[in-house]
TIZA-257253 format. One line per 5 residues: number of its first residue (from 1); their letters; for each residue x, y, z of N, C-alpha, C, O. Coordinates in steps of 0.2 Angstrom, whole numbers. Each point is the difference from the previous one (the first is absolute). Example, Ala and Ser with C-alpha at 12.3 -4.5 7.8 and 13.67 -1.06 7.14 Angstrom:
BEGIN
1> as> 66 -28 39 -4 6 0 4 6 0 5 -1 3  -7 6 -7 4 6 1 -4 5 3 3 6 1;
end
This chain:
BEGIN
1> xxxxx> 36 50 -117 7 2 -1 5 -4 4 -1 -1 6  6 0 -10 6 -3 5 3 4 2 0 5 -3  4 -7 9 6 7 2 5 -7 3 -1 -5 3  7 9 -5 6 -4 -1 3 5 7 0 6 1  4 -11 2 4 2 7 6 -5 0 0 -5 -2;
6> xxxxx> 6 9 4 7 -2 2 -2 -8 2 -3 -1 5  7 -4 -9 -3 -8 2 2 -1 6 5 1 2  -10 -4 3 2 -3 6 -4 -8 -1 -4 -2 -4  9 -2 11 -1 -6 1 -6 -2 5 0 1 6  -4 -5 -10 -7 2 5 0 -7 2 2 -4 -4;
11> xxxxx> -4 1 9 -1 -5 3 -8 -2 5 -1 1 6  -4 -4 -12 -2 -2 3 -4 -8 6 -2 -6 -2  1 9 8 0 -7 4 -8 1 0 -4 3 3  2 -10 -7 -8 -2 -1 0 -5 5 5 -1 3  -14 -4 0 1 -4 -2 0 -6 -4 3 -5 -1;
16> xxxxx> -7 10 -3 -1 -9 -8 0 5 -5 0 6 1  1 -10 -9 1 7 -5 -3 -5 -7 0 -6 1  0 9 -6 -6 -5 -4 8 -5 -3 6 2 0  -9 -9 -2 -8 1 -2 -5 -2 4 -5 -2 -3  5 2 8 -1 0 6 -7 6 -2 3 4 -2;
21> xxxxx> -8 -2 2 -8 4 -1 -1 2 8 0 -4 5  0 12 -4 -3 3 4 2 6 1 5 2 -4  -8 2 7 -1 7 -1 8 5 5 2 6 0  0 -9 3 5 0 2 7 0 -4 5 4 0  -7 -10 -2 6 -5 -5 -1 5 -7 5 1 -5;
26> xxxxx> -11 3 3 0 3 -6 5 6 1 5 1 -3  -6 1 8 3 10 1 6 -3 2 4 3 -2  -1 -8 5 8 -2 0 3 0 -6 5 2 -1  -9 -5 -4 2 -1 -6 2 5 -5 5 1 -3  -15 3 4 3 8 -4 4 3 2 4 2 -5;
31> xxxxx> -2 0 11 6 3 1 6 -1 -1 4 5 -1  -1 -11 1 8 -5 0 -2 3 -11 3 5 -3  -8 -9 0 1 2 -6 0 7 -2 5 2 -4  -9 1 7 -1 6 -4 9 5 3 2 4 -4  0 -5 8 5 1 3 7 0 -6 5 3 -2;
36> xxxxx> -7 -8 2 5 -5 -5 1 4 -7 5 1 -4  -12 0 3 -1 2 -7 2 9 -1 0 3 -5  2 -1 11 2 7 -1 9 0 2 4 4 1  -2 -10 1 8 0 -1 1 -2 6 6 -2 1  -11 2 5 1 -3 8 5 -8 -1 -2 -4 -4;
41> xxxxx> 6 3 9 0 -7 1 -3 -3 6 1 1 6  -9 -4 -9 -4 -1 6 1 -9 3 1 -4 -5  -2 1 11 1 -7 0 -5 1 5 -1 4 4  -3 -11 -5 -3 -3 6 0 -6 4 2 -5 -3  -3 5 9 3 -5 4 -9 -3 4 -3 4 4;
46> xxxxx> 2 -11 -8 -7 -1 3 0 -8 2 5 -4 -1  -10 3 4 0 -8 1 -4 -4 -4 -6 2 -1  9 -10 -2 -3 -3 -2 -2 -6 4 3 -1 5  -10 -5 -9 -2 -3 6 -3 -6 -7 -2 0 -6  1 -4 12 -2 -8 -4 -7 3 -4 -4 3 3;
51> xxxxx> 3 -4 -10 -5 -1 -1 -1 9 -6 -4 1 -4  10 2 7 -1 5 -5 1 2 -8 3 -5 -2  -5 9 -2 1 -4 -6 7 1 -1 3 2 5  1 -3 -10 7 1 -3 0 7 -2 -3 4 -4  9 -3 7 2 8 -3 0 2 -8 -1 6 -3;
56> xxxxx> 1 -12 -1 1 2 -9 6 4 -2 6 -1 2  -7 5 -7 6 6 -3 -3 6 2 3 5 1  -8 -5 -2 -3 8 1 3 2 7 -1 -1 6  7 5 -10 2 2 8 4 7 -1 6 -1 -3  -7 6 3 4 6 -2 3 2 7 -2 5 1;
61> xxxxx> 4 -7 2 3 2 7 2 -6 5 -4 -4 1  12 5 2 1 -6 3 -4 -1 7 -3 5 3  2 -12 -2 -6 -2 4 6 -4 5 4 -1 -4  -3 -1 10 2 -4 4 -6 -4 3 -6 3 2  7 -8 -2 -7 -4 4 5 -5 3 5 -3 -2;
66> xxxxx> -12 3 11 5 -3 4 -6 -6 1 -6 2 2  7 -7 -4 -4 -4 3 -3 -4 7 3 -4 4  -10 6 -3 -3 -2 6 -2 -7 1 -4 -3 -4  8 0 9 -2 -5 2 -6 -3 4 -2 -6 0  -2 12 4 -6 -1 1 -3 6 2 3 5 2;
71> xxxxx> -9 -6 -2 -3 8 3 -2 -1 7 -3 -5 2  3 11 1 1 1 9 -6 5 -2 1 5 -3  -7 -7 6 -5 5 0 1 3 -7 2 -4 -5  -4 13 4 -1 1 -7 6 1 -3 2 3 -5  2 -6 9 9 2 -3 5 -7 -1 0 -6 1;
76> xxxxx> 3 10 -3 6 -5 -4 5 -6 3 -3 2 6  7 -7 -4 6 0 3 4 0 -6 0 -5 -4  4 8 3 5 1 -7 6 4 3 0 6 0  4 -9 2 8 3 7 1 0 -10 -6 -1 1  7 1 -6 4 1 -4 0 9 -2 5 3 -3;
81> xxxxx> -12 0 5 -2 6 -2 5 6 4 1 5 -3  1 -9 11 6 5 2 4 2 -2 2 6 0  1 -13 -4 8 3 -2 -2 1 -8 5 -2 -2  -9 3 -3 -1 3 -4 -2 9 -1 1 4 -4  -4 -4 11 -3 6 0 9 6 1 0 6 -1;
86> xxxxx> 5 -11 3 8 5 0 0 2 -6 4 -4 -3  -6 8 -2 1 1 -4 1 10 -1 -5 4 0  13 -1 -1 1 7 -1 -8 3 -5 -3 -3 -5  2 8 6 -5 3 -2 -2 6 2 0 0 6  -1 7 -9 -1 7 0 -6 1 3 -2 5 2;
91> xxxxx> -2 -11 -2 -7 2 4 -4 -7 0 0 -3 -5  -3 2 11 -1 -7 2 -8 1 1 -3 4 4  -1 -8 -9 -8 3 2 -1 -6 2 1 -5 -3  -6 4 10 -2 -5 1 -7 -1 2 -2 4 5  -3 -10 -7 -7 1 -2 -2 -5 6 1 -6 2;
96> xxxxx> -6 12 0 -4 -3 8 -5 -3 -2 -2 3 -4  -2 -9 5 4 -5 6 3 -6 -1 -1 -5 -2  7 8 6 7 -7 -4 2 0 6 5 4 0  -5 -6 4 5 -2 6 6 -4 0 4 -1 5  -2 -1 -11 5 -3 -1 5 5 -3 7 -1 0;
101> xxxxx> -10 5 -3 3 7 -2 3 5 6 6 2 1  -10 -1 3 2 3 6 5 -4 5 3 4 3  -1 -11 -2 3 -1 3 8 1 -5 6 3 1  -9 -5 -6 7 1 -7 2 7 1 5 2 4  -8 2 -6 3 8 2 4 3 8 6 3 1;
106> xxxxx> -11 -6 3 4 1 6 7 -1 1 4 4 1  -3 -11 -2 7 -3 -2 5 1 -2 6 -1 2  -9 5 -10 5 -1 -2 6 8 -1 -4 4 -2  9 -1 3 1 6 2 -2 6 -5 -1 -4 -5  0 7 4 -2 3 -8 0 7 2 -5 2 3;
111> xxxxx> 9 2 -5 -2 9 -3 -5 3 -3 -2 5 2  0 -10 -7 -5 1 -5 -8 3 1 -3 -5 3  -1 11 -4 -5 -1 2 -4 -5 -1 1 -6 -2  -8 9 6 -4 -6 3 -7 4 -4 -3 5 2  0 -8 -8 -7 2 0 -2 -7 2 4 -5 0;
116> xxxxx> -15 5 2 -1 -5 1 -5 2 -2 -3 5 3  -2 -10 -8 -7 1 -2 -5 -3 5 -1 -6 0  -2 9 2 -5 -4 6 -7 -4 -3 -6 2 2  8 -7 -6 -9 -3 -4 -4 -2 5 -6 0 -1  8 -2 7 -6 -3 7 4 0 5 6 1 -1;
121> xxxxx> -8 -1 6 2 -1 8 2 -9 -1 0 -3 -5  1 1 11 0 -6 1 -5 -3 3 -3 4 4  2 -9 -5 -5 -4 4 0 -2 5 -6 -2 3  13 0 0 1 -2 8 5 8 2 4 4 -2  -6 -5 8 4 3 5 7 0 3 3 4 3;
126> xxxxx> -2 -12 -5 7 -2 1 5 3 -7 6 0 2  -6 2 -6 3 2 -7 1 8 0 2 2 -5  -5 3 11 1 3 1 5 6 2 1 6 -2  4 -10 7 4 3 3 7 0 -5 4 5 1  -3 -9 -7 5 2 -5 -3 4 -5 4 4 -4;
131> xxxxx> -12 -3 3 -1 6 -5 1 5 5 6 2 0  -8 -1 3 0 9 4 9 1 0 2 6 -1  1 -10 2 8 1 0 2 4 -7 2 5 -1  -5 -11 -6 -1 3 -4 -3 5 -4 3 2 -5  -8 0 7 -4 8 1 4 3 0 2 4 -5;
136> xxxxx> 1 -4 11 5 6 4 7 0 -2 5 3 1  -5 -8 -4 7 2 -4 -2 4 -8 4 5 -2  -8 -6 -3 -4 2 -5 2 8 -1 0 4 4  2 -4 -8 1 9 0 -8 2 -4 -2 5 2  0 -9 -7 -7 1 -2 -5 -6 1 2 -5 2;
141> xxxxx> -8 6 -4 -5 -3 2 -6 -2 -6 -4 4 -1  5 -7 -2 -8 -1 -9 -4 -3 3 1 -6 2  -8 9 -2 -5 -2 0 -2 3 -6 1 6 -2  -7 -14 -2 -2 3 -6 -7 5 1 -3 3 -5  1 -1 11 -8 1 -2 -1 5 9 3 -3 5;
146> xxxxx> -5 7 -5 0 5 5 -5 -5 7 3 1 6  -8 -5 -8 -2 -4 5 5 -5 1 -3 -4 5  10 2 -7 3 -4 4 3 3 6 3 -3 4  -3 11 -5 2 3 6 -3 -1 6 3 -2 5  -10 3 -6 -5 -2 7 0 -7 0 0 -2 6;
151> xxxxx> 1 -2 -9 -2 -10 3 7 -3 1 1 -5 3  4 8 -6 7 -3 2 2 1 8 5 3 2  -8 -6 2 3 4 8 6 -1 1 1 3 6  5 -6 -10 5 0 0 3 5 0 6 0 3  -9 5 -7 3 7 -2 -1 4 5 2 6 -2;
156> xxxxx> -5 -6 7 -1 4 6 5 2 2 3 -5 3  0 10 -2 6 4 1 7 2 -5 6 2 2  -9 -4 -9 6 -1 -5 -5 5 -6 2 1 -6  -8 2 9 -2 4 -5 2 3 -5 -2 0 -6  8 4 9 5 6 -2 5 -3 -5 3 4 -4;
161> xxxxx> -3 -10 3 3 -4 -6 -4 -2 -6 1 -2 -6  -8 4 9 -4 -6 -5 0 5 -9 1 7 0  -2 -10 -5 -1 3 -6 -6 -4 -3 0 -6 1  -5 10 -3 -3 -5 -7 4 1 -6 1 5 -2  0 -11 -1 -1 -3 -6 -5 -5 -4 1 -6 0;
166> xxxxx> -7 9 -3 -2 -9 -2 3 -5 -3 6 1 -2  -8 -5 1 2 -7 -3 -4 3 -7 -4 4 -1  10 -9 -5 -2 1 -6 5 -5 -6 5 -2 -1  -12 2 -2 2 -8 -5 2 4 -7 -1 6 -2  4 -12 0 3 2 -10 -9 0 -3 -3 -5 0;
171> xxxxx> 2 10 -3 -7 0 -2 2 -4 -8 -5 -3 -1  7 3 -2 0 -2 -6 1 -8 -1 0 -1 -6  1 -4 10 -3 -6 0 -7 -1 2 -4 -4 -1  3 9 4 -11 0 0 -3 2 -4 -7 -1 0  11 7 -4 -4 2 -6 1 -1 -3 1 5 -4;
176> xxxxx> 1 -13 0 1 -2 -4 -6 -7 3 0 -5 -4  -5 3 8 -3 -2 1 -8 3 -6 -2 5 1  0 -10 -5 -4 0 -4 -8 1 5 -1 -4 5  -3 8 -9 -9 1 5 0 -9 0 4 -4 -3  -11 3 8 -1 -6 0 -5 -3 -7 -2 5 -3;
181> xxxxx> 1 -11 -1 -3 -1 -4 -6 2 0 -3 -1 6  0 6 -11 -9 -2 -2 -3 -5 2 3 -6 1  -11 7 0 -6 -5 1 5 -6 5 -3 -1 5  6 0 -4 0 -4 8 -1 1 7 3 5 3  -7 -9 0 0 2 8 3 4 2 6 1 -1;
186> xxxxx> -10 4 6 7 5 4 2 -4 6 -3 -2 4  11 2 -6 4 -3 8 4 5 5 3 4 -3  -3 -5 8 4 4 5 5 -2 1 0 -6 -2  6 7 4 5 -4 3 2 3 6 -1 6 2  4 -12 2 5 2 10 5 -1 -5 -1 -5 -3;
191> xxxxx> 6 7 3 8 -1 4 1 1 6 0 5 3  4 -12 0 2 4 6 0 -8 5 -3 -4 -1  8 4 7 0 -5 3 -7 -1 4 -4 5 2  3 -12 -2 -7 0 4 2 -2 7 1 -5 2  0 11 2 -1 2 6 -9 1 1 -5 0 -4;
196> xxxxx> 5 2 10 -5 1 6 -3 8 -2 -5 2 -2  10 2 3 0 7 -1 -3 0 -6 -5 4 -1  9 -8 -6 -2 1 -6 -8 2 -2 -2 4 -4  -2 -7 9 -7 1 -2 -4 -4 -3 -6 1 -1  10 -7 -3 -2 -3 -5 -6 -6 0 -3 -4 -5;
201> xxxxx> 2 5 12 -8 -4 -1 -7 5 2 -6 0 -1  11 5 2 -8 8 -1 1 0 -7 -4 4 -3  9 -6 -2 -2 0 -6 -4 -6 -3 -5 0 -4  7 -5 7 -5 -6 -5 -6 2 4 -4 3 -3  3 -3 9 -8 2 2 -4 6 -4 -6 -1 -1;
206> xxxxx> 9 5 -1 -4 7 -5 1 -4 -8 -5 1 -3  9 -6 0 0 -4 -6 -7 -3 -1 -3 0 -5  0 -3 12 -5 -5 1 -7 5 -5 -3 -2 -5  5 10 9 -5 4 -1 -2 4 -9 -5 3 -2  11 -7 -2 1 3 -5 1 -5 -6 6 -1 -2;
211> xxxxx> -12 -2 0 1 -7 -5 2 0 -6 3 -6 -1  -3 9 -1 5 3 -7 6 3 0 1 3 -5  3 -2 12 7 1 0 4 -7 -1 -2 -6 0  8 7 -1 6 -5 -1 4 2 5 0 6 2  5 -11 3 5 3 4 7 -4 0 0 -5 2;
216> xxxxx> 5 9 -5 6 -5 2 5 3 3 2 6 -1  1 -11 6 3 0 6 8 -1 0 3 -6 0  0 10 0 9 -2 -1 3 1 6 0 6 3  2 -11 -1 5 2 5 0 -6 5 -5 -3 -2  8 1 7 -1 -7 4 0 3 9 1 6 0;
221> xxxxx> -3 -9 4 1 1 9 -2 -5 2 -2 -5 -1  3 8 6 -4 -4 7 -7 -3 1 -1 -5 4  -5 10 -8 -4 1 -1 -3 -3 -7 -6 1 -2  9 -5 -2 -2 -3 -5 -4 -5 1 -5 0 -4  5 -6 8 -4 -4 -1 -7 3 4 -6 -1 -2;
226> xxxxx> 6 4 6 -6 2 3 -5 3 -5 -6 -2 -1  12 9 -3 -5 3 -3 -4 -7 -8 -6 1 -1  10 -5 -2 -3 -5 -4 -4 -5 3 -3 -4 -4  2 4 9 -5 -3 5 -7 5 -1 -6 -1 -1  8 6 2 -5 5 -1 -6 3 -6 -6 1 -1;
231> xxxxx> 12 -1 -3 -4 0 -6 -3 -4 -2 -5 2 -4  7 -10 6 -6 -4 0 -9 -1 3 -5 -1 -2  10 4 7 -8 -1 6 -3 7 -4 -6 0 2  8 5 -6 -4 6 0 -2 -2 -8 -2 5 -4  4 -12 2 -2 -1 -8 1 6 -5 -4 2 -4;
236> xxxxx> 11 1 6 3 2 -5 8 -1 -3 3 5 -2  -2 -11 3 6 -2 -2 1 -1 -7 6 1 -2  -11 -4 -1 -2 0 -9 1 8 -2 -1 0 -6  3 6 8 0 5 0 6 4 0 1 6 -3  3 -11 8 6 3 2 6 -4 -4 -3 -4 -2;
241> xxxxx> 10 5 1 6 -3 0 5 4 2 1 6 0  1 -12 5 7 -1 1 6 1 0 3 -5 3  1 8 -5 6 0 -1 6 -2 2 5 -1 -4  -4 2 11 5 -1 5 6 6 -1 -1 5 -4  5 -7 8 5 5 -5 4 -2 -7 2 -5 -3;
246> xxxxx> -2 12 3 1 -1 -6 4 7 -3 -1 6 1  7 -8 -7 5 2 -1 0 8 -1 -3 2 -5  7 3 9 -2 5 -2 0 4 -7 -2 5 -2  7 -10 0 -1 4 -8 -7 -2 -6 0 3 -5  -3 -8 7 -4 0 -3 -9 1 3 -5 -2 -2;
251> xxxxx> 7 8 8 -6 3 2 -3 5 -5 -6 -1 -1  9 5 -2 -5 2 -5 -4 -3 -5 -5 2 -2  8 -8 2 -6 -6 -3 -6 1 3 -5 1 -2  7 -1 7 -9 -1 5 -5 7 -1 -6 0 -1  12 6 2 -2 5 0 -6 0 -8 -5 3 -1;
256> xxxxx> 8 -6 -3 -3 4 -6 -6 -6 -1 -3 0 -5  2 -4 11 -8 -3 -1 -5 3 5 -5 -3 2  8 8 0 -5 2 7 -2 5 -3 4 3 -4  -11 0 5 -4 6 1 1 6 3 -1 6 -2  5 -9 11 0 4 3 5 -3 6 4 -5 -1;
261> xxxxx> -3 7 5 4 -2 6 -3 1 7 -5 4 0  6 -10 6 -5 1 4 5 -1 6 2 -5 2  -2 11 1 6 0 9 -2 -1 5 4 3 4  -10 -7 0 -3 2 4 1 -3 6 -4 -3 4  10 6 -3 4 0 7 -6 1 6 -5 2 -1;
266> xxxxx> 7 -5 9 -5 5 4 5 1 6 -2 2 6  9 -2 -9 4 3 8 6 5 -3 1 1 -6  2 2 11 5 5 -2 6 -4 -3 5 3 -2  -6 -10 2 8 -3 0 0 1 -7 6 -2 -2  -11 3 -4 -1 0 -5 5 9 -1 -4 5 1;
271> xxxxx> 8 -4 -2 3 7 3 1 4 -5 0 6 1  0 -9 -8 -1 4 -5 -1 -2 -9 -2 4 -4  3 -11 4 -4 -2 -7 5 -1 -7 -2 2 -6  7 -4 6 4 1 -7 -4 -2 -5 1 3 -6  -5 -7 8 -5 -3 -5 -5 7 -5 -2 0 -6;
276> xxxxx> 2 2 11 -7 5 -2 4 5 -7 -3 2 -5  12 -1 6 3 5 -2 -1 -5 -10 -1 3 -5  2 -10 7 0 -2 -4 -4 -1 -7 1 0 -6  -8 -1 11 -7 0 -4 0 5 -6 0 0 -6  0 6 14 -2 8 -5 5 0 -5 -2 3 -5;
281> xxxxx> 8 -5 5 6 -1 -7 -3 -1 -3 0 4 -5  -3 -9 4 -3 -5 -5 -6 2 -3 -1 -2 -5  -5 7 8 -3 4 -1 -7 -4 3 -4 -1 -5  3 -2 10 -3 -2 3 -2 2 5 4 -2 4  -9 4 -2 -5 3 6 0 -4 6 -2 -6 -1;
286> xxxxx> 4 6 6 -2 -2 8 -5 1 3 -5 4 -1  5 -10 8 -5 1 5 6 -1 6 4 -4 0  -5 8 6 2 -1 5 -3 1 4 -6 3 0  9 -5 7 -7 4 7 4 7 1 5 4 -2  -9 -4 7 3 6 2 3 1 7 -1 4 4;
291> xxxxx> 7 -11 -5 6 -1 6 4 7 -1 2 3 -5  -3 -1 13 4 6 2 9 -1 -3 5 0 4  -5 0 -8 8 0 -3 1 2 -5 -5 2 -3  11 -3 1 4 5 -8 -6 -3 -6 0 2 -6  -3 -8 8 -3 -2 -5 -6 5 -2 -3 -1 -5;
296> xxxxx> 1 5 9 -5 8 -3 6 4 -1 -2 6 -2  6 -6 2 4 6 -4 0 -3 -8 0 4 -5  2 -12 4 -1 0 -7 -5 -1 -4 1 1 -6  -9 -4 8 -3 -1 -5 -5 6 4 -1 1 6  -4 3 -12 -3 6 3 -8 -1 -1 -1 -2 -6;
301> xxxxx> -2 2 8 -7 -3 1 -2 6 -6 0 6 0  -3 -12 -6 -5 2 -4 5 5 -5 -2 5 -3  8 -8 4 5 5 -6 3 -6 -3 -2 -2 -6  8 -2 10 2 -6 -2 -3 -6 0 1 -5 -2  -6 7 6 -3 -8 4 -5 2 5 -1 6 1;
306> xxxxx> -3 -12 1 -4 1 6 2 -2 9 4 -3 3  -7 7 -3 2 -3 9 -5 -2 5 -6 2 -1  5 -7 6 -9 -3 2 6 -1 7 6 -2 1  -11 3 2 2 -2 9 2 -7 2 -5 -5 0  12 3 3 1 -5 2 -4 -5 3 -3 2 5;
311> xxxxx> 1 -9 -9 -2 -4 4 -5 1 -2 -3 -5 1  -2 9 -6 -8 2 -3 0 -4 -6 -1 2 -6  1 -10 9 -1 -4 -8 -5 5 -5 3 2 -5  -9 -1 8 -5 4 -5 3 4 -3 0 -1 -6  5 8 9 0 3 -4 5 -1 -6 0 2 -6;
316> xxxxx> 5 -7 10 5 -3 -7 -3 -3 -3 4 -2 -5  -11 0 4 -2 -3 -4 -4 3 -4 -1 -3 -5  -1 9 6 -3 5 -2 4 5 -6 -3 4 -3  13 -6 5 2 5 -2 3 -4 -8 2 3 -5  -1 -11 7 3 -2 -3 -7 -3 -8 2 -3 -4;
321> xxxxx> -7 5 5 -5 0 -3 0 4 -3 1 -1 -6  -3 6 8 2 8 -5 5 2 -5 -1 5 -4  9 -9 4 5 -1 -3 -1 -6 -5 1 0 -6  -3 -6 11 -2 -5 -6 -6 3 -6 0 -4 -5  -4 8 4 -6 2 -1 2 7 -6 -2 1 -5;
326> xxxxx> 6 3 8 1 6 -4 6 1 -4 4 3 3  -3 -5 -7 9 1 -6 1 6 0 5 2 0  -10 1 0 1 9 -2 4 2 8 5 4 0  -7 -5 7 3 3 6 6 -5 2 3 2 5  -1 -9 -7 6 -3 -2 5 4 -3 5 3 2;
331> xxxxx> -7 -3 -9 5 5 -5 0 6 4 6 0 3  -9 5 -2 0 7 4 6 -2 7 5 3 1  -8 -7 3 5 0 6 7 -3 -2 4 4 2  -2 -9 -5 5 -3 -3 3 7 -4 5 1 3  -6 2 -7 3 7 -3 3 2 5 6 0 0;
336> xxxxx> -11 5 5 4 1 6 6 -2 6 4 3 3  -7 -10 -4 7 -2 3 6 -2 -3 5 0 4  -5 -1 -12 7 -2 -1 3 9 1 4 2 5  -7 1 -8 2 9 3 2 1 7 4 4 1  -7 -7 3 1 1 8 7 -2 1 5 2 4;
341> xxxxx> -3 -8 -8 6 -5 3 5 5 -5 6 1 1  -8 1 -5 6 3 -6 5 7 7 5 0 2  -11 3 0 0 8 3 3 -1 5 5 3 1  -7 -10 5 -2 2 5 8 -9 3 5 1 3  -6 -5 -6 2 -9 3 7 -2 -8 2 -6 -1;
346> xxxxx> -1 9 0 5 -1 -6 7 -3 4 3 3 5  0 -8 -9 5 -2 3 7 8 -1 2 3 5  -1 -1 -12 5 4 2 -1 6 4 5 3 2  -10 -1 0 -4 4 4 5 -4 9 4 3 4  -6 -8 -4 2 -2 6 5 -1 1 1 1 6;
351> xxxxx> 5 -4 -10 6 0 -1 6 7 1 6 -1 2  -9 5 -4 2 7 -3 0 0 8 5 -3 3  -12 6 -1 0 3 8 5 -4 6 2 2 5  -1 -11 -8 5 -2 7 6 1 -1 4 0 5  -1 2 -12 6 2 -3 3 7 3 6 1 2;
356> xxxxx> -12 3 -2 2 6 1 -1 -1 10 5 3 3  -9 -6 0 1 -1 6 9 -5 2 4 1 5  -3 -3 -8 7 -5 1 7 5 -1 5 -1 3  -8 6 -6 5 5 -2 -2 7 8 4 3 4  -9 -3 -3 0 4 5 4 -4 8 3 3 4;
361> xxxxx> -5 -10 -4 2 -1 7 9 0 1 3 2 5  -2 -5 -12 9 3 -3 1 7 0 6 1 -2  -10 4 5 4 5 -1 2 1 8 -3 -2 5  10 6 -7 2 2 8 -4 1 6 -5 3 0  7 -5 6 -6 0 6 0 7 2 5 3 0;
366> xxxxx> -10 0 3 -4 4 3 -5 -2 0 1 -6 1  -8 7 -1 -7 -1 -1 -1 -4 -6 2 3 -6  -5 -12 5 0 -3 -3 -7 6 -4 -5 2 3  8 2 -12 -2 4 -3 -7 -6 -4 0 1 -6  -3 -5 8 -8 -3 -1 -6 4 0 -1 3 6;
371> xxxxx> -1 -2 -9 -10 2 -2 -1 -4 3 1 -6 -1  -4 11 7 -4 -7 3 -8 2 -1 -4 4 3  1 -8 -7 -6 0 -3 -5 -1 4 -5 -3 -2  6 6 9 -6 -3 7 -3 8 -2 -5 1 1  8 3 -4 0 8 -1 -3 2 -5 -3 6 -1;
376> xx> 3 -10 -4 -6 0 -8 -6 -5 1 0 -5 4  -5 9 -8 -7 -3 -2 -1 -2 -6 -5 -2 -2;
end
C-alpha cells in the first residue's frame, strides 16, 4: 500500500548511485525513486569516478555528481561534492560510510533535519570524528537489520535514535525473471565484489567437491586475479565463468540461468546482502553462512534457503549439492522466498516507513516522536 504525505524536498547525500551496482547504491536509488513516484522532490548528490559506467537516461530523480579526482584510502577527493551538497531541503538523509558526506553537512548551515542510514562503520578510525559529529546532530538513526545495532560500534550512545527499517527492492523486475531451462546442468551464481570477506575462494574449494555443478561469477575486486589463479590450480575453471562487472540492468539475465544463489561471506563486513533480496524475487533459493549479521534475518534456514558454517568448504559443498540435485526443494524454497521479500523486503514497504520517519523528525520538537525498534521482536 502507498501512503501519500504533504510533498517534501528530500535530499539525499550518497556516495555513488547507479548505474554504479551495489547494495548501498540500490536502497539510495529505491528511495530518491520511489520518493519521487509518491509526489516527493527527491535529489541525490553522489561521487563519480574514472572508470565508472555512464549515467544513461534511466534516471527518475535529479542526480548531481561531483566528480573524484582520486581516491584517498576507501574514499573520494571530490571538493566539488561540498558545494553541491548546499542545496535547500525539508530533510537531508545521509548514508554511512561517506565521509565526504559528513564533512559536506558539517559545513554547510542548514535547519533541515538530519536522518542517517547506518549501512557499516567505517574502516579507519581516522573518518571517525566527523561521523560521531554527525550522529549527534541526526535526529534519527536507520539501520536495516536489528544485528547492525550490536556490530555498528559507532552507534554506541545514539541507541535512543536508532530505528529498524529493512532494505527493500521493486519485486517485479525479479518476478518477471523466467525458471531456469530444463535438462541443463545445475548452475550457482556469486554476485558480488570479490573481496576477501566475500568468501569466494571457500566457494571455488566446495565447487572442486561437486562435479556436476556449474558456477558463474559477477562482479570484479581486488581479489580477481587471485581467485582465477585458483580455479585453475583446483581444475575447476572449465566450470566456472566470468563475468566481471556487469550492467546492473542486465543482472536478471544472469539471474534467470542460475539454479540457485550462493553468499558465502565469512565476516560481518558482509552486513546484510541485497543480493539475497534479489534471488528470492526471482524465485530462487540461497545458500549463506551463518555470519552473525542482518544477513540471518533475510534468508531463513531450510525455508528460503540453506545456511552451513562459515569457512566449512564441506558443508557448502554439501549444501550446494543438495540444491543442485533436488528441483522439488529448489522450487519449494524459492516459493518461499519470493513470499518472504513480498511480506517482509518490499521496496514500497520501505519507502512508505522512511517517508513517514521524514514526516516525524519535521514535526515540532519535544521528544524526537521515532519507534524506536530496539523495543520490538
Amino acid at each position: 500500500m502507498i501512503v501519500n504525505f504533504h510533498s517534501m524536498r528530500i535530499l539525499h547525500l550518497a556516495k555513488y548511485y547507479w548505474p554504479r551496482s551495489g547494495g548501498m547504491e540500490r536502497v539510495v536509488q529505491g528511495l530518491a525513486e520511489g520518493a519521487a513516484e509518491r509526489g516527493h522532490e527527491a535529489e541525490v548528490i553522489a561521487i563519480t569516478a574514472f572508470g565508472d559506467p555512464p549515467p544513461g537516461k534511466r534516471r527518475r530523480t535529479p542526480v548531481k555528481r561531483a566528480w573524484s579526482f582520486a581516491p584517498v584510502g576507501t574514499q573520494e577527493l571530490a571538493p566539488a561534492y561540498l558545494a553541491a551538497a548546499w542545496k535547500r531541503a525539508d530533510v537531508i538523509h545521509l548514508h554511512h560510510p561517506n565521509s565526504l558526506a559528513d564533512i559536506a553537512y558539517a559545513l554547510r548551515p542548514s535547519l533541515a533535519p538530519l536522518v542517517v542510514t547506518q549501512h557499516a562503520d567505517y574502516p579507519s578510525f581516522k573518518y571517525k570524528l566527523p561521523s560521531k559529529y554527525v550522529l549527534w546532530r541526526a535526529e534519527a538513526i536507520v539501520v536495516p537489520s536489528r544485528a547492525h545495532i550490536a556490530l555498528c560500534s559507532e552507534l554506541r550512545g545514539f541507541e535512543e535514535k536508532v530505528t529498524v527499517i529493512p532494505f527493500g527492492i521493486g519485486e517485479r523486475r525479479w518476478e518477471l525473471v523466467p525458471p531456469p531451462s530444463p535438462g541443463n546442468p545445475p548452475r550457482a551464481l556469486f554476485i558480488g565484489h570479490l573481496h576477501a570477506f566475500k568468501g569466494v575462494d571457500f566457494l571455488l574449494r566446495a565447487l572442486e567437491l561437486v562435479p556436476n555443478l556449474r558456477l558463474d561469477i559477477v562482479g570484479s575486486g581486488p581479489q580477481a586475479n587471485r581467485l582465477r589463479t585458483l580455479a585453475r590450480a583446483l581444475a575447476v575453471d572449465d566450470r566456472v565463468k566470468w563475468y566481471g562487472e556487469y550492467p546492473d540492468e542486465d543482472l536478471p539475465r544472469r539471474m534467470a540461468d542460475a539454479d540457485f544463489l550462493v553468499l558465502p561471506s565469512v565476516s560481518v563486513e558482509e552486513m546484510f546482502g541485497m543480493v539475497l533480496l534479489e534471488a528470492m524475487a526471482a524465485g530462487r533459493p540461497v545458500i549463506t553462512t551463518d555470519v552473525p549479521s542482518g544477513v540471518r534475518e533475510v534468508n531463513q534456514d531450510g525455508v528460503t534457503g540453506l545456511e552451513v558454517p562459515m569457512r566449512d568448504i564441506g558443508a557448502l559443498a554439501e549444501a550446494m549439492r543438495t540444491l543442485a540435485e533436488d528441483a522439488e526443494l529448489r522450487d519449494r524454497l524459492g516459493r518461499a522466498g519470493r513470499e518472504r521479500v513480498r511480506q517482509r523486503f518490499s521496496l514500497a514497504a520501505m519507502t512508505d516507513a522512511h517517508l513517514k520517519l521524514y514526516q516525524q523528525v519535521r514535526a515540532p520538537k519535544g521528544p524526537v516522536p521515532v519507534e524506536n525498534s530496539l523495543t520490538k521482536r
